[in-house]
mmCIF file of the N, C-alpha and C atoms, coordinates in Angstrom:
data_MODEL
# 
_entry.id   MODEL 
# 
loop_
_atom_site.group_PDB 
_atom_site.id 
_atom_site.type_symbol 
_atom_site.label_atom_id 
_atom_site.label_alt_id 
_atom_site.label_comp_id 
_atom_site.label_asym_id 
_atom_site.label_entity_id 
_atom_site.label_seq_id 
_atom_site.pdbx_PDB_ins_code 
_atom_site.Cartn_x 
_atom_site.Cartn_y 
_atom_site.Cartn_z 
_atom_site.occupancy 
_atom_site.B_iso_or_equiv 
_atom_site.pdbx_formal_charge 
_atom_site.auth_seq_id 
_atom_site.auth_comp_id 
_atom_site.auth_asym_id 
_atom_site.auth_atom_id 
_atom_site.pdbx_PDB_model_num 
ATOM 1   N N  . UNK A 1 1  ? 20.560  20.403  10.296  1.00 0.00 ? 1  UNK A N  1 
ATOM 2   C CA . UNK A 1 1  ? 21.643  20.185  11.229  1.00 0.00 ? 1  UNK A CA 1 
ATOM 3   C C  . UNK A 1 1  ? 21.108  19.483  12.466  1.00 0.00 ? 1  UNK A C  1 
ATOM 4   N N  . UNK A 1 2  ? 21.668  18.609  12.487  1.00 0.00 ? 2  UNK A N  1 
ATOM 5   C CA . UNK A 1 2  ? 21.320  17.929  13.936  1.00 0.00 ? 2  UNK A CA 1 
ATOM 6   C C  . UNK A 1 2  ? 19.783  16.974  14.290  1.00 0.00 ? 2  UNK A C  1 
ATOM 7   N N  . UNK A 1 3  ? 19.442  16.946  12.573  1.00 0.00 ? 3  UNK A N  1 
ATOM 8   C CA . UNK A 1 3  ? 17.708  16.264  12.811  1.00 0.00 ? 3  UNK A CA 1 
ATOM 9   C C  . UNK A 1 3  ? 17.831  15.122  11.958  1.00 0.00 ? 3  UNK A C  1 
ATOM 10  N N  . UNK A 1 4  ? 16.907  14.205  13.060  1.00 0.00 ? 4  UNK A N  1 
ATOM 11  C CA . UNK A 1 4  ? 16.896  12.390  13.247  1.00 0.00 ? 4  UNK A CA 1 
ATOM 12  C C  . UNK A 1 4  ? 15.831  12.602  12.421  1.00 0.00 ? 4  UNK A C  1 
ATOM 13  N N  . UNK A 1 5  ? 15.464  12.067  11.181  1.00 0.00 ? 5  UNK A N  1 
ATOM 14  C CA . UNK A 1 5  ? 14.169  11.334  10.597  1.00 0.00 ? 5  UNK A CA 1 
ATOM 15  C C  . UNK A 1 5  ? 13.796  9.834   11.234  1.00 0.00 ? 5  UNK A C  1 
ATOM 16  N N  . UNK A 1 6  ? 12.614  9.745   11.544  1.00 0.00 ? 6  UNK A N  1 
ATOM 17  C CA . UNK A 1 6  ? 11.868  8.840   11.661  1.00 0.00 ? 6  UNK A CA 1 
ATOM 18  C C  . UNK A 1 6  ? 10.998  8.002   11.085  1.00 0.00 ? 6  UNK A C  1 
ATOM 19  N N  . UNK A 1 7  ? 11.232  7.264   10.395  1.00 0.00 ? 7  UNK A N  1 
ATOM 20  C CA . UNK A 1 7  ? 9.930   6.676   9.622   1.00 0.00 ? 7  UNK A CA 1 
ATOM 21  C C  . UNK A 1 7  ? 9.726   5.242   9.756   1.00 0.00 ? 7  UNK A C  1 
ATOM 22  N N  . UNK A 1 8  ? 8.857   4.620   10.232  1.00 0.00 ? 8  UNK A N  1 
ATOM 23  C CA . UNK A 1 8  ? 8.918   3.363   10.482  1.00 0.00 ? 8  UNK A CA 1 
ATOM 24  C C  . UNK A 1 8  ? 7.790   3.149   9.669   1.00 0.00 ? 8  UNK A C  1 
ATOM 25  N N  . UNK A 1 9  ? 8.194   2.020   8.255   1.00 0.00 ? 9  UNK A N  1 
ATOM 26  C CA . UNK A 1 9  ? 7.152   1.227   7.579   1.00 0.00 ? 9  UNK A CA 1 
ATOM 27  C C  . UNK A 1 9  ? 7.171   0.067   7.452   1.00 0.00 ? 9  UNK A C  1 
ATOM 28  N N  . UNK A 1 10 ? 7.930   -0.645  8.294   1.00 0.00 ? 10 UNK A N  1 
ATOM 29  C CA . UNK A 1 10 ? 8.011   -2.135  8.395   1.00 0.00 ? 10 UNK A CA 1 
ATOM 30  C C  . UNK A 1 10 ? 7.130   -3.497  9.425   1.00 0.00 ? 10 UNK A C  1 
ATOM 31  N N  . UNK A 1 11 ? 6.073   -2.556  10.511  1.00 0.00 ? 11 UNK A N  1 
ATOM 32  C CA . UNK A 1 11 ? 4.962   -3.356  11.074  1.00 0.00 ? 11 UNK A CA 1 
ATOM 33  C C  . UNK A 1 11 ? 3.920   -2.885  9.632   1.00 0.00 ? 11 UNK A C  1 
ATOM 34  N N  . UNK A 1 12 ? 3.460   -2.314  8.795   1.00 0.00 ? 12 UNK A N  1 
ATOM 35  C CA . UNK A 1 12 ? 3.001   -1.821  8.217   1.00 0.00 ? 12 UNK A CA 1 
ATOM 36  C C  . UNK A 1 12 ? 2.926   -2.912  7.063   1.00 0.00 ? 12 UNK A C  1 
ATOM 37  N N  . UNK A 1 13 ? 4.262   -2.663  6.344   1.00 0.00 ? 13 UNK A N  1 
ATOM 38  C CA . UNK A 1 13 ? 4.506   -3.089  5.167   1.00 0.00 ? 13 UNK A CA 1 
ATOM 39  C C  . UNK A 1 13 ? 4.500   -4.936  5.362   1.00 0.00 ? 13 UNK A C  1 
ATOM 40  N N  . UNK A 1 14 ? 4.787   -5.110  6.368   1.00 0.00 ? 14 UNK A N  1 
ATOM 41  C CA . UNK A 1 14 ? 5.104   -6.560  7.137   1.00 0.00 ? 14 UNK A CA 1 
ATOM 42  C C  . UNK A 1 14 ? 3.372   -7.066  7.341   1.00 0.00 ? 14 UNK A C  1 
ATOM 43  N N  . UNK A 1 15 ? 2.615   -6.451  7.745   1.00 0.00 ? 15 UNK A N  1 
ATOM 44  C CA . UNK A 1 15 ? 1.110   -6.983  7.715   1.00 0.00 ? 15 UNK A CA 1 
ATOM 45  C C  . UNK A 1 15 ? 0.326   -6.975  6.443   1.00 0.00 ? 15 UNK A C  1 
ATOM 46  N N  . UNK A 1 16 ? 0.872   -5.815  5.546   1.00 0.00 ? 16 UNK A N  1 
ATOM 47  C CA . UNK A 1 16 ? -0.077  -5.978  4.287   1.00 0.00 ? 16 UNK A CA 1 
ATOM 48  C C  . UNK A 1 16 ? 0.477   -7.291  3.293   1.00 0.00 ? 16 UNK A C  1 
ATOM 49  N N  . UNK A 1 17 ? 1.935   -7.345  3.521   1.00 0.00 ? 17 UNK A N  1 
ATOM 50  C CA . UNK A 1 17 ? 2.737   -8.423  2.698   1.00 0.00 ? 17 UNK A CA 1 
ATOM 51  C C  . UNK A 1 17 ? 2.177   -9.758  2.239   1.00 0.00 ? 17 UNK A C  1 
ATOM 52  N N  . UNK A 1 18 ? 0.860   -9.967  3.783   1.00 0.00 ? 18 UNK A N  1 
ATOM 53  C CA . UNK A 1 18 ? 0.578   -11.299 3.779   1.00 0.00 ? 18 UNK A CA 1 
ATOM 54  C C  . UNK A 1 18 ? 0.066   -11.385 2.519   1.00 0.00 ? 18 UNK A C  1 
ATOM 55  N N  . UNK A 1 19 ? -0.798  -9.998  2.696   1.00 0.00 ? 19 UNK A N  1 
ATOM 56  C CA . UNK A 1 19 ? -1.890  -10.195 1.403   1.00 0.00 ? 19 UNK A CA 1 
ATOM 57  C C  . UNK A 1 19 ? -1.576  -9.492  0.427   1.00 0.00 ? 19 UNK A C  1 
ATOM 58  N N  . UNK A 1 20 ? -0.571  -9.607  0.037   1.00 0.00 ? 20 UNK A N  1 
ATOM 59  C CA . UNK A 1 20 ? 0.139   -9.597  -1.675  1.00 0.00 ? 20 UNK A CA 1 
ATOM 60  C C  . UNK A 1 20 ? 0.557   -7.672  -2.034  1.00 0.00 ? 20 UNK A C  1 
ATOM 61  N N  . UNK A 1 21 ? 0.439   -6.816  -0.865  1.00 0.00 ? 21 UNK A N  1 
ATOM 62  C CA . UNK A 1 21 ? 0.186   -5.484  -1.171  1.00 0.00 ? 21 UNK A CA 1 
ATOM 63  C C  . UNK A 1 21 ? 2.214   -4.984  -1.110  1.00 0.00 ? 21 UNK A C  1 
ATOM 64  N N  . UNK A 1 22 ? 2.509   -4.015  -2.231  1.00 0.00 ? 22 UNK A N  1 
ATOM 65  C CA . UNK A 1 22 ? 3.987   -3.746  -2.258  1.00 0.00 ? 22 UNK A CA 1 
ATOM 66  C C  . UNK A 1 22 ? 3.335   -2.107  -1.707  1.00 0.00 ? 22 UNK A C  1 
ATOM 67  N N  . UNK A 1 23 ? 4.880   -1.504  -1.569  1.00 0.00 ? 23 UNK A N  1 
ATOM 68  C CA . UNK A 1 23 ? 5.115   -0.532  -1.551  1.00 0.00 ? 23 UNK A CA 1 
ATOM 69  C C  . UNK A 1 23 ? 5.563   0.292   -2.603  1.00 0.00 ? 23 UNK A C  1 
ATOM 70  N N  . UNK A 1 24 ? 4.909   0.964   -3.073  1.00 0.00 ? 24 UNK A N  1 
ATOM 71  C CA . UNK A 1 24 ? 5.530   1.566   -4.743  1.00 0.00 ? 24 UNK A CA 1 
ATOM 72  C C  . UNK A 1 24 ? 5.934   2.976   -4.265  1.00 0.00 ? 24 UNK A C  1 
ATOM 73  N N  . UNK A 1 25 ? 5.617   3.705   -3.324  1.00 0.00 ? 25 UNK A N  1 
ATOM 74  C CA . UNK A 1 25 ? 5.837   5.325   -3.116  1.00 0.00 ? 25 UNK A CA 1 
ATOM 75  C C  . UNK A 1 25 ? 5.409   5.936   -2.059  1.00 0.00 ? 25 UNK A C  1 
ATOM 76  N N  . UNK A 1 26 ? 6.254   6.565   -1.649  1.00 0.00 ? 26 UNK A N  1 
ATOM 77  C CA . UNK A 1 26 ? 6.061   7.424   -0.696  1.00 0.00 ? 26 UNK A CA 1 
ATOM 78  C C  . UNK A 1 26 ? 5.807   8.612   -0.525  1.00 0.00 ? 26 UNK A C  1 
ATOM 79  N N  . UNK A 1 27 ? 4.818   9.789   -0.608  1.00 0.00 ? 27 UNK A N  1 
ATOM 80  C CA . UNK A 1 27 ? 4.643   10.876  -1.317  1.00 0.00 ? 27 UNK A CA 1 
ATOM 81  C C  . UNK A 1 27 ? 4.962   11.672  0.007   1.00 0.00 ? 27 UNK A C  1 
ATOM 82  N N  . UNK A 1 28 ? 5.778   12.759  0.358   1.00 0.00 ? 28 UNK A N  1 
ATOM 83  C CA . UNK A 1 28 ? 5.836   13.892  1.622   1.00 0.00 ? 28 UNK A CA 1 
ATOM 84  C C  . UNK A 1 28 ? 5.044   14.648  1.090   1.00 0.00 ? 28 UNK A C  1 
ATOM 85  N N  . UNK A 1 29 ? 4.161   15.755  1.989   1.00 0.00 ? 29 UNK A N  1 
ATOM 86  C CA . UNK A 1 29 ? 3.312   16.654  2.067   1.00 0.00 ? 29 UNK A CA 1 
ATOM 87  C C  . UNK A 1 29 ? 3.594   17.811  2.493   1.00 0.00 ? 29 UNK A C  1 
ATOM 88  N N  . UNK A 1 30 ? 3.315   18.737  2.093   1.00 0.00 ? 30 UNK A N  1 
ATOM 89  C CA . UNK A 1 30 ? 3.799   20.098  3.261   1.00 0.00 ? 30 UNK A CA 1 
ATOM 90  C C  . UNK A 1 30 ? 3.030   20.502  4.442   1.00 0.00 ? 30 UNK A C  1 
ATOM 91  N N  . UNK A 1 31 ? 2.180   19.397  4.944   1.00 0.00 ? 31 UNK A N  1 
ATOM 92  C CA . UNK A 1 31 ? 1.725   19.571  5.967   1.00 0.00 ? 31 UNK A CA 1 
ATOM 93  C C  . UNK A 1 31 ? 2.914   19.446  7.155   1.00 0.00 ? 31 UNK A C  1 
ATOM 94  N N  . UNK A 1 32 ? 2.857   20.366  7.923   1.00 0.00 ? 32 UNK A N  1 
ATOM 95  C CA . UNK A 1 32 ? 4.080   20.116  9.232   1.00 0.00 ? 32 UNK A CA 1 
ATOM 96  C C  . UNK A 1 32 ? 3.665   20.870  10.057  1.00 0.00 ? 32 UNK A C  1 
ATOM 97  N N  . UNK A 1 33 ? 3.391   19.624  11.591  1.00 0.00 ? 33 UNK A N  1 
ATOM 98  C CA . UNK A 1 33 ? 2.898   20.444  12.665  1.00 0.00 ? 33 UNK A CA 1 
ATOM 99  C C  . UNK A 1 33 ? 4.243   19.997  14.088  1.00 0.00 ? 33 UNK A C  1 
ATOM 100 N N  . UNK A 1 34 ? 3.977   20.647  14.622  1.00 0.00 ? 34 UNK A N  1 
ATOM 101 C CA . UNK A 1 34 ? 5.356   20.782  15.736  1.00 0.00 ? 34 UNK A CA 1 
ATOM 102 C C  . UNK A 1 34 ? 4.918   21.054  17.137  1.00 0.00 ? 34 UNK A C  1 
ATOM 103 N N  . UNK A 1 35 ? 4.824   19.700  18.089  1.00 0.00 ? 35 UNK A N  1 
ATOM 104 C CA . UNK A 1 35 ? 4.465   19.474  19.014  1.00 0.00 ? 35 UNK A CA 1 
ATOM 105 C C  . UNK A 1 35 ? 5.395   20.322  20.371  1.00 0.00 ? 35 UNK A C  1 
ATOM 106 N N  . UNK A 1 36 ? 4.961   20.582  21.353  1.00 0.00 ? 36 UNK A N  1 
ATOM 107 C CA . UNK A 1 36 ? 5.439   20.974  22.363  1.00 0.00 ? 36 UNK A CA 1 
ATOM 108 C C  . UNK A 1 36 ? 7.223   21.206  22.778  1.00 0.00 ? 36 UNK A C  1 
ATOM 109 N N  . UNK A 1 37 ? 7.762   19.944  22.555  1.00 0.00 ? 37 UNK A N  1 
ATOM 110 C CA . UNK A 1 37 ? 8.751   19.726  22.626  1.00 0.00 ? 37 UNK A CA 1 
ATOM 111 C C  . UNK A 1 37 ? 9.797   20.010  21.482  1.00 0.00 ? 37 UNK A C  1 
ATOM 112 N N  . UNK A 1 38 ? 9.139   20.992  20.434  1.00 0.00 ? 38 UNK A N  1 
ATOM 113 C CA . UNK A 1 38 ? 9.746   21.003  19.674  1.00 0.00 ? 38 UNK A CA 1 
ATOM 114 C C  . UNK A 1 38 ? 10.016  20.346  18.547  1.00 0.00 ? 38 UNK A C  1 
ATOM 115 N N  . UNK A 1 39 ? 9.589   18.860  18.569  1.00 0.00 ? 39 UNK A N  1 
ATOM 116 C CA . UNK A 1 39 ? 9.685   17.908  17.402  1.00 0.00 ? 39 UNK A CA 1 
ATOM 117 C C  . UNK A 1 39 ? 8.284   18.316  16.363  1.00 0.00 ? 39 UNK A C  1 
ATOM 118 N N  . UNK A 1 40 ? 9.434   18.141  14.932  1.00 0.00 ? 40 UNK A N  1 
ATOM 119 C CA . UNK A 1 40 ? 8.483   18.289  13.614  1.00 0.00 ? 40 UNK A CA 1 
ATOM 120 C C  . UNK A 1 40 ? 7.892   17.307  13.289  1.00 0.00 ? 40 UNK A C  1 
ATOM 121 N N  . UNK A 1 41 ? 6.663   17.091  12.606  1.00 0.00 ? 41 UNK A N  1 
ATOM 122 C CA . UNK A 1 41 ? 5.921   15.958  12.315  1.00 0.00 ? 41 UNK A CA 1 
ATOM 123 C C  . UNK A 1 41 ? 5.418   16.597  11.147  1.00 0.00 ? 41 UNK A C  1 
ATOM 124 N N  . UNK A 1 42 ? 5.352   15.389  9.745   1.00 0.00 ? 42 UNK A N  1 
ATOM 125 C CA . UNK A 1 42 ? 4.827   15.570  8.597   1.00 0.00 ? 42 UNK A CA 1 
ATOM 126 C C  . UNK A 1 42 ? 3.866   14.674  8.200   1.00 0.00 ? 42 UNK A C  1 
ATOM 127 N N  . UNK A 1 43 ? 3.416   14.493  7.458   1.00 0.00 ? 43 UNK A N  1 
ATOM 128 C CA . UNK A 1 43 ? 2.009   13.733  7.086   1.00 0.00 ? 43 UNK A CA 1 
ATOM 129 C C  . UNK A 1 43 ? 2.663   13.054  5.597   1.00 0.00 ? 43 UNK A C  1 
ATOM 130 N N  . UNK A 1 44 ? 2.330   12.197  5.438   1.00 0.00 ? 44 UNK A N  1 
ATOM 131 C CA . UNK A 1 44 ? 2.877   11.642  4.424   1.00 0.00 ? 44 UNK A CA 1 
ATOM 132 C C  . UNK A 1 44 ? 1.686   10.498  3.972   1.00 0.00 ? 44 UNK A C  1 
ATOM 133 N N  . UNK A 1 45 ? 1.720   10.638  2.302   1.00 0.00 ? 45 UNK A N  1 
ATOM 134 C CA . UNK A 1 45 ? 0.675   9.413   1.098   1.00 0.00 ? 45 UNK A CA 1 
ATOM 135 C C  . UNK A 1 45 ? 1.547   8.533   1.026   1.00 0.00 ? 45 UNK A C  1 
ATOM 136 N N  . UNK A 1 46 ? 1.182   7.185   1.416   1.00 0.00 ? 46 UNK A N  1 
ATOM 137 C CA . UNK A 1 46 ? 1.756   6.328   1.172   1.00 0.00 ? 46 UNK A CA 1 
ATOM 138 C C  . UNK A 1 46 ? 0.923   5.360   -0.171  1.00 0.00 ? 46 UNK A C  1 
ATOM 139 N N  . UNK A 1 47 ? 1.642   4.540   -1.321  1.00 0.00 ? 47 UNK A N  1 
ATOM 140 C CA . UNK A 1 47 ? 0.740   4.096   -2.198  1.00 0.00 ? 47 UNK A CA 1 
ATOM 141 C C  . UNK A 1 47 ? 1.401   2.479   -2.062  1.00 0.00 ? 47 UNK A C  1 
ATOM 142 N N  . UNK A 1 48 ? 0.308   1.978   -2.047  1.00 0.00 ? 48 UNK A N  1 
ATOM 143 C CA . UNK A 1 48 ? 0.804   0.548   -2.262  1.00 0.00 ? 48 UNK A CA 1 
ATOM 144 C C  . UNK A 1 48 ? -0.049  -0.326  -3.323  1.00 0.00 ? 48 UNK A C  1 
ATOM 145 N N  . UNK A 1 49 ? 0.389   -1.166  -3.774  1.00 0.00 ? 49 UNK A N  1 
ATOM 146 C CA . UNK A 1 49 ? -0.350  -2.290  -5.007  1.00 0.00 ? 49 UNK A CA 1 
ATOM 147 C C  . UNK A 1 49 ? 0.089   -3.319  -5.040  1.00 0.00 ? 49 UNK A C  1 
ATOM 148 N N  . UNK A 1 50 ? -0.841  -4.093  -5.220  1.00 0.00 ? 50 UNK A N  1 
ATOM 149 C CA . UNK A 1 50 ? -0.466  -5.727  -5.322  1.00 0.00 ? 50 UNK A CA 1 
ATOM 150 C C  . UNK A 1 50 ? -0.622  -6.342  -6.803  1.00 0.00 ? 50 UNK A C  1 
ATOM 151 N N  . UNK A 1 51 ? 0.099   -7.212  -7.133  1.00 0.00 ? 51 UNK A N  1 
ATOM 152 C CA . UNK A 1 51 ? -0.674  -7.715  -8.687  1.00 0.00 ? 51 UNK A CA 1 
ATOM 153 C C  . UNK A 1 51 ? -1.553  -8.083  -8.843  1.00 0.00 ? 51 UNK A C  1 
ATOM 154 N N  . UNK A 1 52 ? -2.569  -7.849  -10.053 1.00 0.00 ? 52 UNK A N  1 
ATOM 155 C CA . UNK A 1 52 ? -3.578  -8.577  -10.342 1.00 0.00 ? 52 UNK A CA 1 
ATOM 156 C C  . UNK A 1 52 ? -3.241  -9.918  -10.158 1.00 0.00 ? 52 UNK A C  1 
ATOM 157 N N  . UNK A 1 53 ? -4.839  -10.503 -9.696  1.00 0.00 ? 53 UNK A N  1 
ATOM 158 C CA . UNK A 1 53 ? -4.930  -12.257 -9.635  1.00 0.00 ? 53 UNK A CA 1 
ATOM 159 C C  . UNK A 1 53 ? -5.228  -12.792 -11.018 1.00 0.00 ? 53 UNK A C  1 
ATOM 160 N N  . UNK A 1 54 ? -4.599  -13.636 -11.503 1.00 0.00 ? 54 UNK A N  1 
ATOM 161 C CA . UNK A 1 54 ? -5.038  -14.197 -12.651 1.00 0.00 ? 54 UNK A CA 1 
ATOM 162 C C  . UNK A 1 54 ? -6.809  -14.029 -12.553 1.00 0.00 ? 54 UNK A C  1 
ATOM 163 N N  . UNK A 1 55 ? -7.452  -14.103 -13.867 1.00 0.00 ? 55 UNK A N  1 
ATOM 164 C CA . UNK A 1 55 ? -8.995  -14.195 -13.592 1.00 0.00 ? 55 UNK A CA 1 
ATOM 165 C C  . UNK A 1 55 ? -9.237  -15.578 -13.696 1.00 0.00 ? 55 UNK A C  1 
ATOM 166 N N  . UNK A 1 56 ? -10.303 -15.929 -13.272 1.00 0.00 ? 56 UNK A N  1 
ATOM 167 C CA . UNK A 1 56 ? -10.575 -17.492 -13.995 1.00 0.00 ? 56 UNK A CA 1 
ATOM 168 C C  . UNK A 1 56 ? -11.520 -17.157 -14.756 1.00 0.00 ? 56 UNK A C  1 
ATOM 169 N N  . UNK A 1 57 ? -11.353 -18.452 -15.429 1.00 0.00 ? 57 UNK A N  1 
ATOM 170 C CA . UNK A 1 57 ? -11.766 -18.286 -17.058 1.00 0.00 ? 57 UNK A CA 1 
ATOM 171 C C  . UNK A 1 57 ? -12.942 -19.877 -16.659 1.00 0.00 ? 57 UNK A C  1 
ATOM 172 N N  . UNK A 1 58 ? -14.193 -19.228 -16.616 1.00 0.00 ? 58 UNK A N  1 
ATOM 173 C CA . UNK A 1 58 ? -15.489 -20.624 -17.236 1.00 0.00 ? 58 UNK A CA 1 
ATOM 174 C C  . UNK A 1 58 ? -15.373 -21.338 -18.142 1.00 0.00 ? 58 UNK A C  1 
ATOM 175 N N  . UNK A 1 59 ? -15.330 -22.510 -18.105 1.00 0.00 ? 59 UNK A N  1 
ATOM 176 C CA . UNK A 1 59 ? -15.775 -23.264 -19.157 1.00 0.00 ? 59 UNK A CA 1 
ATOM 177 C C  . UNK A 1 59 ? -16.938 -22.523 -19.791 1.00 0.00 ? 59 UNK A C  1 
ATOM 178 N N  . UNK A 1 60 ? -17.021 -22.730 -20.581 1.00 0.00 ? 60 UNK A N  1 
ATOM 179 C CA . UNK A 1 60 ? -17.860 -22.577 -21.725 1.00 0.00 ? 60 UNK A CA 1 
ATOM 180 C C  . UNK A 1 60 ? -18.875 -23.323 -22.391 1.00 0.00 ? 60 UNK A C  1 
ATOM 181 N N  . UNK A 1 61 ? -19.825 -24.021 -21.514 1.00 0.00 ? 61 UNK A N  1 
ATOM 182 C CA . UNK A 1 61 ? -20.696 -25.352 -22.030 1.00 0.00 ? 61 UNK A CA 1 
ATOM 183 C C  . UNK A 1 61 ? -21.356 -25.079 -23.343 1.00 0.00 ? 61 UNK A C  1 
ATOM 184 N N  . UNK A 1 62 ? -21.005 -25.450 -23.883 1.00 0.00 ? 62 UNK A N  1 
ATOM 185 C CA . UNK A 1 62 ? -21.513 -25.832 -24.878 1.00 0.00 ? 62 UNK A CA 1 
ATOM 186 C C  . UNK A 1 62 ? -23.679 -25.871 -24.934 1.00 0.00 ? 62 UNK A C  1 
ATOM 187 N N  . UNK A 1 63 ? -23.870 -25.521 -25.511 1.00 0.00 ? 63 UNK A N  1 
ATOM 188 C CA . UNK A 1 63 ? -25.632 -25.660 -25.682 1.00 0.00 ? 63 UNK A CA 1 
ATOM 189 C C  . UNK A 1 63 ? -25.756 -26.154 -26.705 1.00 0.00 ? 63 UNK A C  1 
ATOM 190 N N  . UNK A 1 64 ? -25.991 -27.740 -26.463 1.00 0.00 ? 64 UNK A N  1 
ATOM 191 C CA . UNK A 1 64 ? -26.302 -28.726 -27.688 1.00 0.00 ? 64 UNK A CA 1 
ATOM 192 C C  . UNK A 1 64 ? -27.142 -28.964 -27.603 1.00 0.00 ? 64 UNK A C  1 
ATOM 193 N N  . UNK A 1 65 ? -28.616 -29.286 -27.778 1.00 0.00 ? 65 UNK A N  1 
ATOM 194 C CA . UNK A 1 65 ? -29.943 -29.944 -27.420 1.00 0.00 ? 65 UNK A CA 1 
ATOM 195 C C  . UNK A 1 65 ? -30.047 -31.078 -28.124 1.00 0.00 ? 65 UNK A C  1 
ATOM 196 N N  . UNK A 1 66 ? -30.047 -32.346 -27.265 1.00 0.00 ? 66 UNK A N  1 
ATOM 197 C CA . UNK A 1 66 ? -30.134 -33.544 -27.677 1.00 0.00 ? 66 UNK A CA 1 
ATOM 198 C C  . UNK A 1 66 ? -32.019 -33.607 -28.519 1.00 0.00 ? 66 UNK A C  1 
ATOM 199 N N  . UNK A 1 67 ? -31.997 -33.581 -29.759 1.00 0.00 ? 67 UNK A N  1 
ATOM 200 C CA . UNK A 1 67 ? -32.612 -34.157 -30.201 1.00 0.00 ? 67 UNK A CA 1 
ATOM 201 C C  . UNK A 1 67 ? -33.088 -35.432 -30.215 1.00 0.00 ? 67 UNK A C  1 
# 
């Protein structure tokens, strides 16, 4: 009754983006500690993954010995 959630993951999710990382899950914890004023705070796993990079693939030289 009467409680604001807070969660801000968008400076977060907005900096890893550059470099190819998603957001797949958000895990809550039962950790909860409660500051002075009364406000609850939880701890939370966040998981993120990016796709594999293609691999590169070597040529394959050949070992011919010129006779």
């Amino acid at each position: 009754q009467g409680a604001e959630v807070q969660a801000d993951y968008v400076p977060l999710l907005n900096s890893l983006a550059a470099y190819g990382w998603q957001l797949t899950c958000v895990l809550p914890t039962p950790v909860v500690k409660t500051c002075r004023e009364g406000n609850l705070s939880t701890k939370q796993i966040v998981f993120l993954q990016r796709p594999s990079l293609p691999q590169k693939t070597k040529k394959k030289e050949s070992k011919v010995s010129n006779l």
